[in-house]
N, C-alpha and C positions, 0 to 999 in steps of 0.2 A: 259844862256838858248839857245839852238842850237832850230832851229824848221826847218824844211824840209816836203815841201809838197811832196808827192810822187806820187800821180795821181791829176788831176782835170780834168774840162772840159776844160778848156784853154790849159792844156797839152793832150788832145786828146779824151779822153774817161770823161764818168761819175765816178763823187768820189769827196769825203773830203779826201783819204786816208793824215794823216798827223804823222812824226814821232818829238816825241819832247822829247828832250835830257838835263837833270839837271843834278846838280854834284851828285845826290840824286838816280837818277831812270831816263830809261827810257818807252818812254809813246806810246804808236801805237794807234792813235784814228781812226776807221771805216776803219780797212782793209780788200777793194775789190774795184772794177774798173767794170764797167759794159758801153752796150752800147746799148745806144738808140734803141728799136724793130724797129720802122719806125721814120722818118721823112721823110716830102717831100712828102710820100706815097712810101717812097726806105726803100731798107733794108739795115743794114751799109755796108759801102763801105770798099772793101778788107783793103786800109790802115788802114782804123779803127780796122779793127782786129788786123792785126799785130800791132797796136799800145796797143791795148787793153792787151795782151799777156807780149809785154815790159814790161807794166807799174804794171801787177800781177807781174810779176819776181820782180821788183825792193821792191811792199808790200812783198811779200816773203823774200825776203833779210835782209827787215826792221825789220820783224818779228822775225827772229834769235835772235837777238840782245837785242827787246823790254824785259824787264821784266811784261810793266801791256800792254795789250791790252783791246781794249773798243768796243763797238757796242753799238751807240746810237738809234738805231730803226733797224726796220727786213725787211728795202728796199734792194733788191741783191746789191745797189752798195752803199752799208753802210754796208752789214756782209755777206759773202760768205760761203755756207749752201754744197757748196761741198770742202770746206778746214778747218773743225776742224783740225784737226793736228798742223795747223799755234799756237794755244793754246797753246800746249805742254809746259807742264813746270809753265807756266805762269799763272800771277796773272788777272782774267776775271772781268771787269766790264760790266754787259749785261743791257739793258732796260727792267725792267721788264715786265714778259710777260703774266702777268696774269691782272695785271690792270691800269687802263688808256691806253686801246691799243685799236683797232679796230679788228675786227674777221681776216681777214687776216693776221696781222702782229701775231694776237694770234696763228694762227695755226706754223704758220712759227717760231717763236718763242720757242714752243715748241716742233717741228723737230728740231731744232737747238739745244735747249738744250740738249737733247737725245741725238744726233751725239756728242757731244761737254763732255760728260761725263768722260771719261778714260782721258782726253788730263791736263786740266789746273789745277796746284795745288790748287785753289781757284777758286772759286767762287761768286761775290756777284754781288746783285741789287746794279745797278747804281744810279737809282729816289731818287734825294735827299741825296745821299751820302757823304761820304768825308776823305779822309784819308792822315797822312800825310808822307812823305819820308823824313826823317835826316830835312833839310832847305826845302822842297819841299812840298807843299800843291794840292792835287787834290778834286776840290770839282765838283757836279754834280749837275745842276738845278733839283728842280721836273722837272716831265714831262708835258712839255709845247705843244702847238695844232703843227701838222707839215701844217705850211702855218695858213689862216685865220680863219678854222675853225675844227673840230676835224675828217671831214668826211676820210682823208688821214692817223689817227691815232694821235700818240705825240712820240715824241721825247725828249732826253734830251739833254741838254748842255753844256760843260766841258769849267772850268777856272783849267788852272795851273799855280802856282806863285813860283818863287825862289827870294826871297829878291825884290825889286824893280820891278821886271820885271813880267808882266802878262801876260798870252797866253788866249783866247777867241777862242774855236770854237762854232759854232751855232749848226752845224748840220742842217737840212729841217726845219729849220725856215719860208722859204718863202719869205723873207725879209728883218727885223723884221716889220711884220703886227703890231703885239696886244704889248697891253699897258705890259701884264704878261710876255712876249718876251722882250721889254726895259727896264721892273724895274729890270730883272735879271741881264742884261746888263750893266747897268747902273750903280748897286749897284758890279759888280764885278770888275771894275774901271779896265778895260785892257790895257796896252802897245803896244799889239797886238791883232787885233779882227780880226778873219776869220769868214766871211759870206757868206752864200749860195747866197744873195741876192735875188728881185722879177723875178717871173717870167712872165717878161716883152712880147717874143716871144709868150704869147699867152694867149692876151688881152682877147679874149673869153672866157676865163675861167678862168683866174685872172684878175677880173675887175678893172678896172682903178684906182679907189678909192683907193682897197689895194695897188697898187704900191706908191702911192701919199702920203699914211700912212707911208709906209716903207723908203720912201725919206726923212718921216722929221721925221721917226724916228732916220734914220742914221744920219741927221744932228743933231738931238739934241746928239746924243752920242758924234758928235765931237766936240758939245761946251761944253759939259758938265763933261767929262772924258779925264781919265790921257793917250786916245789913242796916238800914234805915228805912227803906221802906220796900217790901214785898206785895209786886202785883199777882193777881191768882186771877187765872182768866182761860179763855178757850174751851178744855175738855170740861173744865169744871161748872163753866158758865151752861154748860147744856144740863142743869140740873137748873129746876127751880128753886133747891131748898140748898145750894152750898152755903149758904151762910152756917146753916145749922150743921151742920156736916163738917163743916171746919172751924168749927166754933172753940175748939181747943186750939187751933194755931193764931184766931181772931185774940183770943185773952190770950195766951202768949206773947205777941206780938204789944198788946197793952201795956204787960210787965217786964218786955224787953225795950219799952218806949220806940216800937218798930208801925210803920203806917202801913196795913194787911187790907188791901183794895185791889179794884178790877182795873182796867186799861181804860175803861171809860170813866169809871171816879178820879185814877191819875191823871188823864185828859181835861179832866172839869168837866165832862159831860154825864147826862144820867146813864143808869145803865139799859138798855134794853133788849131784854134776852129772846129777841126772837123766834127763835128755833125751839127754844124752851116752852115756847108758849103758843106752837103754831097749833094746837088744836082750839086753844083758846079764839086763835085770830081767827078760825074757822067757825066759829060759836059750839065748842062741845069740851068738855072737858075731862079730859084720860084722866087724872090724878093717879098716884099709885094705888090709891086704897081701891079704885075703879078700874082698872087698866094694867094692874101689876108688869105684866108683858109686854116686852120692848123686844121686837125683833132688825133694829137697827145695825147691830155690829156686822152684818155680813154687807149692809149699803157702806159701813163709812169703809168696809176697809176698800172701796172703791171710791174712798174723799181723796 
């Protein structure tokens, strides 16, 4: 099993964009890259766009190629609502858009589906699904809360297996916060788990608690599962200091002999946390001890 992350936040922009390659099929989970409206109180910084722009070409590229494409929830930087075309051909795993979803993601959803009509040979709800390819298994959690509680919508979450080898994406899990987030996890016994992780950068509104949840719940995953190596990336990457902040699941992960990296260290590339550091790329610098206050969460829940 080949897996290639193709956007994250560590690679510049917002995304799980991830391509995953079996002898069987391959797999494009949530192709689109989006960028933060504000941080900082700025608007993204010119490199962010041109990074933003790279990293669509590279999902585009990917997409050629994919046979099944996925979209686990109807955030712009989970499914991009001006490129149905990228479908074409292809076999559509979508979030269902009709239940367990929040009125926004519903409306979006079904502009989506309507544009998404003529393009992909298929069709189906992802909630709870599962299909298999030759040795290749795809299966889909129900739809679980995105973050701690359901005001952001749900989401779902994909395990694909070839013989031995397991791939785990979360998708906006937030974490994993909740107990229904670990038992899915837990029970899909991954080799490889990609996690959005908490979102640490903004304590006000992900209160402390849920982070603290999500700490042990990542540790109990890595005593308790066949992981090998756990990527942390997206929410968490819009912190400057996750290292430090995860720094008990980083030594865990040491004395579980488990590799606890970003999408771009799995990639072989460095990381660069753009968005993290768009005041910097501006010449000013928020730090928290400077800038305590983030009024961000009312832009992302418009990401």
């Amino acid at each position: 099993m080949k897996i290639t992350p193709l956007a994250a936040d560590s690679l510049g922009a917002r995304s799980m964009a991830t391509l995953v390659e079996t002898n069987d099929v391959t797999v494009l989970l949530d192709p689109s890259v989006r960028l933060g409206p504000y941080r900082y109180d700025l608007r993204p910084h010119p490199s962010e766009v041109v990074r933003q722009k790279e990293l669509w070409q590279t999902i585009r590229a990917a997409a050629k190629k994919a046979n099944v494409l996925t979209v686990s929830h109807y955030h712009y930087d989970h499914h991009n609502p001006d490129a149905p075309s990228i479908f074409r051909g292809k076999l559509a795993f979508l979030k269902d858009g009709k239940f367990h979803i929040n009125r926004s993601q519903r409306e979006r959803a079904g502009a989506f589906v309507r544009a998404l009509k003529k393009y992909p040979k298929e069709v189906q709800v992802a909630d709870g699904n599962q299909m298999d390819f030759g040795a290749t298994e795809i299966v889909f959690s129900p739809a679980v809360p995105h973050g701690y509680n359901d005001e952001l919508g749900y989401v779902v979450m994909t395990r694909i297996s070839e013989g031995p080898e397991v791939f785990v994406h979360t998708s906006d899990v937030i974490g994993p916060p909740l107990k229904e987030h670990l038992s899915f996890l837990i029970d899909a016994q991954p080799t490889i788990l990609y996690v959005d992780g908490p979102m640490t950068h903004m304590p006000e509104n992900y209160p402390e608690q849920h982070t603290k949840r999500s700490l042990s719940h990542l540790l109990r995953i890595l005593r308790t599962t066949n992981v090998r190596t756990l990527i942390l990336d997206h929410h968490l990457l819009r912190d400057r200091d996750w290292r430090s902040r995860l720094a008990s699941v980083i030594k865990a992960g040491e004395e579980h002999d488990v590799s606890v990296m970003t999408a771009a260290e799995f990639a072989g590339k460095p990381v660069d946390q753009l968005e993290a550091n768009r005041d910097r790329l501006y010449g000013f610098d928020f730090s928290p001890k400077k800038n305590p206050a983030e009024s961000e969460f009312v832009e992302s829940r418009k990401a």
